[in-house]
TILO-546762 format. One record per atom (N, C-alpha, C): residue in three letters; atom name; x, y, z; residue number from 1. Coordinates in Angstrom, 1 decimal, m for minus. Each point is the difference from the previous one (the first is absolute). Layout:
// residues N
PATI  res  atom    east   north      up    n
PATI  ALA    CA       X       Y       Z  NUM
...
This chain:
// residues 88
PATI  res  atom    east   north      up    n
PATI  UNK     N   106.5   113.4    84.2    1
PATI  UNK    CA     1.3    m0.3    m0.4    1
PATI  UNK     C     1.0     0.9     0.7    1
PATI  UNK     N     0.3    m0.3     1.6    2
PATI  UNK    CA     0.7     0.9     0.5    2
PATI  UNK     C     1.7    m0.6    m0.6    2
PATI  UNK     N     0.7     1.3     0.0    3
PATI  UNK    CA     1.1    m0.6    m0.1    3
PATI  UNK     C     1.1     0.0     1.2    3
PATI  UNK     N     0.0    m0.9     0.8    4
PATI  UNK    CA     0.6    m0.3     0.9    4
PATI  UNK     C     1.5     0.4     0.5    4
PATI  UNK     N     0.2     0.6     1.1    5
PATI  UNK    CA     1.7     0.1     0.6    5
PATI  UNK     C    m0.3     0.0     0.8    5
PATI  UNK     N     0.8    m0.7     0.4    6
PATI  UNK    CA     0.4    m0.7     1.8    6
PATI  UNK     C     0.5     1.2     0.9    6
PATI  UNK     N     0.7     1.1    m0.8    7
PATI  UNK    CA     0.3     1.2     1.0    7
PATI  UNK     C    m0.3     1.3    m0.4    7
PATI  UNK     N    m1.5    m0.4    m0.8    8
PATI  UNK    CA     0.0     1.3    m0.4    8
PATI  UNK     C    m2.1    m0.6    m0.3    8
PATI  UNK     N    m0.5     0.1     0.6    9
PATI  UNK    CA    m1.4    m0.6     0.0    9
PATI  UNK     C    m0.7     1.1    m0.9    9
PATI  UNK     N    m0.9    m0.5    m0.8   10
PATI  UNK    CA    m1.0     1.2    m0.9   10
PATI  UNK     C    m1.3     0.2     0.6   10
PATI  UNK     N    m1.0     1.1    m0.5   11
PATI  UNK    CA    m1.0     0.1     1.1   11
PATI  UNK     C    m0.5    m1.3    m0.6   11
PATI  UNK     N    m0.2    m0.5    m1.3   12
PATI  UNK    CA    m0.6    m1.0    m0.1   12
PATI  UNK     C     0.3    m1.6     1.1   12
PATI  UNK     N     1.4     0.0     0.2   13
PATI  UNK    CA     0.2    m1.0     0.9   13
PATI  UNK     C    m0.9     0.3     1.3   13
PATI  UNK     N     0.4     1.2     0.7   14
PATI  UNK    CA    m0.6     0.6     1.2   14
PATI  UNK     C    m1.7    m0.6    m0.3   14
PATI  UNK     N    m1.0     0.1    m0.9   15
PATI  UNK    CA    m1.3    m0.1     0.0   15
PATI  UNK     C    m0.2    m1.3     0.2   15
PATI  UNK     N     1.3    m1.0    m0.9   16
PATI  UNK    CA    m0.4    m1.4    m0.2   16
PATI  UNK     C    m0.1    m0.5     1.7   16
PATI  UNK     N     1.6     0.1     0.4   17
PATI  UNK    CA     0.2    m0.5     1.2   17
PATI  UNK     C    m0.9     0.6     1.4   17
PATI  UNK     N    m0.6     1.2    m0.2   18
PATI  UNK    CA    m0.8     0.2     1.0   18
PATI  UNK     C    m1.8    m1.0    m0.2   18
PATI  UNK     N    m0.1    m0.3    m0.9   19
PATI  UNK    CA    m1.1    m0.9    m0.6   19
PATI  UNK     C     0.2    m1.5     0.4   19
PATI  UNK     N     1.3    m0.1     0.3   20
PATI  UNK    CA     0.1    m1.7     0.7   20
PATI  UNK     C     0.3     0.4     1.6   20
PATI  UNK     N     1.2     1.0     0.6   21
PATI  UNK    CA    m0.1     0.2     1.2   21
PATI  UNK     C    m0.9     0.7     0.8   21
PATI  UNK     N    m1.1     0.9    m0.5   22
PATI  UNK    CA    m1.2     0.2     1.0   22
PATI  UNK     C    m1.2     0.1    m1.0   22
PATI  UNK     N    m0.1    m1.0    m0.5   23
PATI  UNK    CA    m1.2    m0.3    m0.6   23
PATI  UNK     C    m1.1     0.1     0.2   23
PATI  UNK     N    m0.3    m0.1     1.3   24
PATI  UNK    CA    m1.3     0.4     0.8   24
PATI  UNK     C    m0.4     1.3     0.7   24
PATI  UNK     N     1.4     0.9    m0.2   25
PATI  UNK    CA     0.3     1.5     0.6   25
PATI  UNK     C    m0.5     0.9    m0.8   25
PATI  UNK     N    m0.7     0.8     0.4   26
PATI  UNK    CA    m0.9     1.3    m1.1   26
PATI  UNK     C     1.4     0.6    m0.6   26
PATI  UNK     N    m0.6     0.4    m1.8   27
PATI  UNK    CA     0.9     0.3    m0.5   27
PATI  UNK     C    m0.3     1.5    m0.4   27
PATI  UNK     N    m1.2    m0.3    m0.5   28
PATI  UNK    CA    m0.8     1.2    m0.1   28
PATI  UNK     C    m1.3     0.3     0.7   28
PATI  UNK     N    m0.2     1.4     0.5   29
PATI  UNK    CA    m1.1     0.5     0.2   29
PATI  UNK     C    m0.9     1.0    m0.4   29
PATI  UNK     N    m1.0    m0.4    m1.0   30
PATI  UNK    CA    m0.4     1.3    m0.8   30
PATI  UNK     C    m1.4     0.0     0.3   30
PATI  UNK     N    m0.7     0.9     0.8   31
PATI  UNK    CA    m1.5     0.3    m0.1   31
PATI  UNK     C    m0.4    m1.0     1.2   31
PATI  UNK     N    m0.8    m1.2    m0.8   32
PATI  UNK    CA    m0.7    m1.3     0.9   32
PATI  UNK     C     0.7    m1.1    m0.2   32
PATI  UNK     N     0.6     0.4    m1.3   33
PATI  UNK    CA     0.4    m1.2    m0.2   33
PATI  UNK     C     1.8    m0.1     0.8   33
PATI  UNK     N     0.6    m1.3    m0.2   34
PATI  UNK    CA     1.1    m0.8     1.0   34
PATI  UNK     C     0.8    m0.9    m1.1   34
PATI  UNK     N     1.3    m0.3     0.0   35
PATI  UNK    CA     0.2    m1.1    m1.2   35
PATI  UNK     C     1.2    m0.2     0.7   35
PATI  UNK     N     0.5    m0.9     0.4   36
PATI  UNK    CA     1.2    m0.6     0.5   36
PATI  UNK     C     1.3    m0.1    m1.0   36
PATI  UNK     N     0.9    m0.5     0.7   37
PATI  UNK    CA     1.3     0.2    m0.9   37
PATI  UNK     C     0.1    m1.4    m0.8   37
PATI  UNK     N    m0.9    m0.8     0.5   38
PATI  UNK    CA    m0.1    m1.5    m1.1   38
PATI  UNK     C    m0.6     0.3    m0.8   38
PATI  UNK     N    m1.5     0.6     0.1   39
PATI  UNK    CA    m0.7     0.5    m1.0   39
PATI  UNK     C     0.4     0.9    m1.1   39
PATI  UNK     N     0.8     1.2     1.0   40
PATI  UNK    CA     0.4     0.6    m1.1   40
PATI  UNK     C     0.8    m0.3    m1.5   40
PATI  UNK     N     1.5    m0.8     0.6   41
PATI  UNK    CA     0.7    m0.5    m0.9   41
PATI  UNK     C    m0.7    m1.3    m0.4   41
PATI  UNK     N    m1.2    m0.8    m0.3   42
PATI  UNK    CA    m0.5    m0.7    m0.4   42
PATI  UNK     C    m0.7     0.4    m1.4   42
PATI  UNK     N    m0.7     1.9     0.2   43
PATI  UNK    CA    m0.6     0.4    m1.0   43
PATI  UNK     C     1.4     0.8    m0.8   43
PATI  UNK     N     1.2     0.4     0.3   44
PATI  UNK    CA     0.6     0.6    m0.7   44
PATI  UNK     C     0.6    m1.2    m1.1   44
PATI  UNK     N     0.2    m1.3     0.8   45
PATI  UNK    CA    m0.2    m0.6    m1.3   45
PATI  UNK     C    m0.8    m0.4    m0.8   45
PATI  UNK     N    m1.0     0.1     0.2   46
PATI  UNK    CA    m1.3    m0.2    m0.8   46
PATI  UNK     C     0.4     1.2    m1.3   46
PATI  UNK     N    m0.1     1.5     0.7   47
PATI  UNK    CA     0.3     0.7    m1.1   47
PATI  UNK     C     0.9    m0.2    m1.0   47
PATI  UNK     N     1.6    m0.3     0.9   48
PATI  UNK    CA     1.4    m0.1    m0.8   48
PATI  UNK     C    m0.4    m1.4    m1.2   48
PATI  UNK     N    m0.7    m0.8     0.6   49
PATI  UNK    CA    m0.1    m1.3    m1.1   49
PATI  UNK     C    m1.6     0.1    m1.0   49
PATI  UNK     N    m0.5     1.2     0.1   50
PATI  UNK    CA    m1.0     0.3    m0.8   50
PATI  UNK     C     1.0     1.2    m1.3   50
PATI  UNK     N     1.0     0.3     0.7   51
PATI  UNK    CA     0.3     1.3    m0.8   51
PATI  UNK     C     1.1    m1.1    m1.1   51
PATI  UNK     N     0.7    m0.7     0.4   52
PATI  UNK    CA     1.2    m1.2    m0.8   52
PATI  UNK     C    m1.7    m1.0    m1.1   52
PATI  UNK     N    m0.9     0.0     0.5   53
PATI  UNK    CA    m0.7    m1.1    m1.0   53
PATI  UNK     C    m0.3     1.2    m1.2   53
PATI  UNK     N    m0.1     1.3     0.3   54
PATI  UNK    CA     0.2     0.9    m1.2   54
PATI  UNK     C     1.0     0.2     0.0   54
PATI  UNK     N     1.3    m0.1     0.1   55
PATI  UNK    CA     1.0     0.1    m0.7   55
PATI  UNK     C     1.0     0.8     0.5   55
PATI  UNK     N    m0.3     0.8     1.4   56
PATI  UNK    CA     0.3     1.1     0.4   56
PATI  UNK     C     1.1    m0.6     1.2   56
PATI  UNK     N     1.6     0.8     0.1   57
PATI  UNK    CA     0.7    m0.6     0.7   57
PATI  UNK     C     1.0     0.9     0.2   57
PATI  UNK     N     1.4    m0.7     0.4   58
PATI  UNK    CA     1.1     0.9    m0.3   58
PATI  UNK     C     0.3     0.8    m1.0   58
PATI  UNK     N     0.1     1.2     0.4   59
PATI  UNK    CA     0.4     0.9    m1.4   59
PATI  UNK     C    m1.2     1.0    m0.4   59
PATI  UNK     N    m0.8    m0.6     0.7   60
PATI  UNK    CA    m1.6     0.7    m1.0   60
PATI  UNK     C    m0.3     1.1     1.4   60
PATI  UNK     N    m0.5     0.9    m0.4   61
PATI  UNK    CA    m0.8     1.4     0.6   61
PATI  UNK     C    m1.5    m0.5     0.1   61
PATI  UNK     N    m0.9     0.4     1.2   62
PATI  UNK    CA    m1.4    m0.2     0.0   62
PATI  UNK     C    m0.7     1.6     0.1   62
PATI  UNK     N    m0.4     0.5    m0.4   63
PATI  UNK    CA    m0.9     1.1     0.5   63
PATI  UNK     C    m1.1     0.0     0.6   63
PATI  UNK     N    m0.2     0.3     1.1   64
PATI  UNK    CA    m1.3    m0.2     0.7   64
PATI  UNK     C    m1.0     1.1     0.7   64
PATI  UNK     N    m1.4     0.4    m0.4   65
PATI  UNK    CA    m0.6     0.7     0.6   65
PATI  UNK     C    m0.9     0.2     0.9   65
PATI  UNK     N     0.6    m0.5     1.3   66
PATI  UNK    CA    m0.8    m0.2     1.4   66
PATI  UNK     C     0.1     1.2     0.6   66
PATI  UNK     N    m1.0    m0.1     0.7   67
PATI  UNK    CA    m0.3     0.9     1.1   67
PATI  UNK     C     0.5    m0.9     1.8   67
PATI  UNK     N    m0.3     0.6     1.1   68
PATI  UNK    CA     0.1    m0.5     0.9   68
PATI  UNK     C    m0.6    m0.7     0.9   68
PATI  UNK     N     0.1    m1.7    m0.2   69
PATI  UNK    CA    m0.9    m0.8     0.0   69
PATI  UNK     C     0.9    m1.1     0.6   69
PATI  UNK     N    m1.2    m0.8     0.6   70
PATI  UNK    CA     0.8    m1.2     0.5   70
PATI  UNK     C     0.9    m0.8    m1.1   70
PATI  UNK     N    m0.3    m0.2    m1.3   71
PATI  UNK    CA     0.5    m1.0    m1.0   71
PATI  UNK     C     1.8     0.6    m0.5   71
PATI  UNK     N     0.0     1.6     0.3   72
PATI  UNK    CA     0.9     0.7    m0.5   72
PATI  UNK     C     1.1    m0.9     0.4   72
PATI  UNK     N     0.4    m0.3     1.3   73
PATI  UNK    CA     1.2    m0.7     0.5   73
PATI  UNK     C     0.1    m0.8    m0.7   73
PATI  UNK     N    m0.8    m1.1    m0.3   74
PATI  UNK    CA     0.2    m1.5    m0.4   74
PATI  UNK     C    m0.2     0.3    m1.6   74
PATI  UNK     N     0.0     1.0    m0.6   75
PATI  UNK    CA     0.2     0.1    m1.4   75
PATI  UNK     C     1.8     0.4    m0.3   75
PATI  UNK     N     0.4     0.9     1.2   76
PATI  UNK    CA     0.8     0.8    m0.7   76
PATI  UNK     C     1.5    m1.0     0.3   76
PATI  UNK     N    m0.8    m1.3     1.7   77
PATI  UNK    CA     1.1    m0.7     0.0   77
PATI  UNK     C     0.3    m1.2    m0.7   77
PATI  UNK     N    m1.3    m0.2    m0.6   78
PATI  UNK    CA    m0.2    m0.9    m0.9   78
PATI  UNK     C     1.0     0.2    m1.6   78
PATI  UNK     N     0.0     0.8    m0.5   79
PATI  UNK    CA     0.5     0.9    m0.9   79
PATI  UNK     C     1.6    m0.1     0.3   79
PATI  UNK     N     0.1     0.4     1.0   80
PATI  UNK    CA     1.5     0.2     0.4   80
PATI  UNK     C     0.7    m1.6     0.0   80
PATI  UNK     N    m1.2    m0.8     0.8   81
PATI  UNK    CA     0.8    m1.5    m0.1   81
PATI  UNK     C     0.1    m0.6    m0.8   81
PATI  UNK     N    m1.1     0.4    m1.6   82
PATI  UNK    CA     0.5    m1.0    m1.6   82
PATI  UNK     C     1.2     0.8    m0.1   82
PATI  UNK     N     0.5     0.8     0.3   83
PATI  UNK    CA     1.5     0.4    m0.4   83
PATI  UNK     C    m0.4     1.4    m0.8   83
PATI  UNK     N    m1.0     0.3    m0.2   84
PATI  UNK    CA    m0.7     1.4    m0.8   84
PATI  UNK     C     0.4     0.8     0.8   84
PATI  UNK     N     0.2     1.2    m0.6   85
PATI  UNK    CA     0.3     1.1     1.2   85
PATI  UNK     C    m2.0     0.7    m0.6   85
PATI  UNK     N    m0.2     0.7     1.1   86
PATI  UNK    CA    m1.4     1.5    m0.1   86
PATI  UNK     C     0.3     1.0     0.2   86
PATI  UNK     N    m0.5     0.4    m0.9   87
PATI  UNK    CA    m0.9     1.1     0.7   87
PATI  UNK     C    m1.1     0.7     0.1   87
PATI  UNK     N    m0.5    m0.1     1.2   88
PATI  UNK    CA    m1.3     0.3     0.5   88
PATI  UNK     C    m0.2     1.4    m0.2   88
C-alpha cells in the first residue's frame, strides 16, 4: 500500500517501480544467492499481502527479530509496503 506523490516518490514507490523497470537487474546480492528487482518486489508483496490477511496494515507497528539474512530485506520491505511501520 504505497502511498503515492507524483513529486515526492516514497521508498515504497522507488521498490515497486524498480520491479517493473529492471526486473531482470540484480537487486540483491547476499552470499550465493542473487534475486532480481522483479523477484524482489514480487516477494515483498507476498509478505505485505500475508501481513493485511492477518489484519496488519496502516497504523499498526510490527516487531521483528531477524538477524542478517537474505529474507531480512524482503521482510522489512514487505512490512513497510502493508502500510505497517517496523522495527527490526
Amino acid at each position: 500500500m504505497c502511498n503515492s506523490n507524483a513529486f515526492e516518490p516514497t521508498l515504497c514507490d522507488i521498490f515497486e517501480l524498480h520491479g517493473k523497470w529492471r526486473a531482470e537487474r540484480s537487486a540483491i546480492i547476499f552470499q550465493q544467492q542473487r534475486l532480481t528487482w522483479g523477484q524482489l518486489s514480487a516477494r515483498i508483496n507476498q509478505v505485505a499481502n500475508g501481513l493485511h490477511g492477518f489484519g496488519v496494515g496502516s497504523g499498526h507497528k510490527v516487531a521483528a527479530l531477524i538477524d542478517n539474512r537474505f529474507e531480512t530485506a524482503e521482510a522489512v520491505l514487505g512490512v513497510m509496503r502493508s502500510g505497517a511501520a517496523i522495527a527490526p
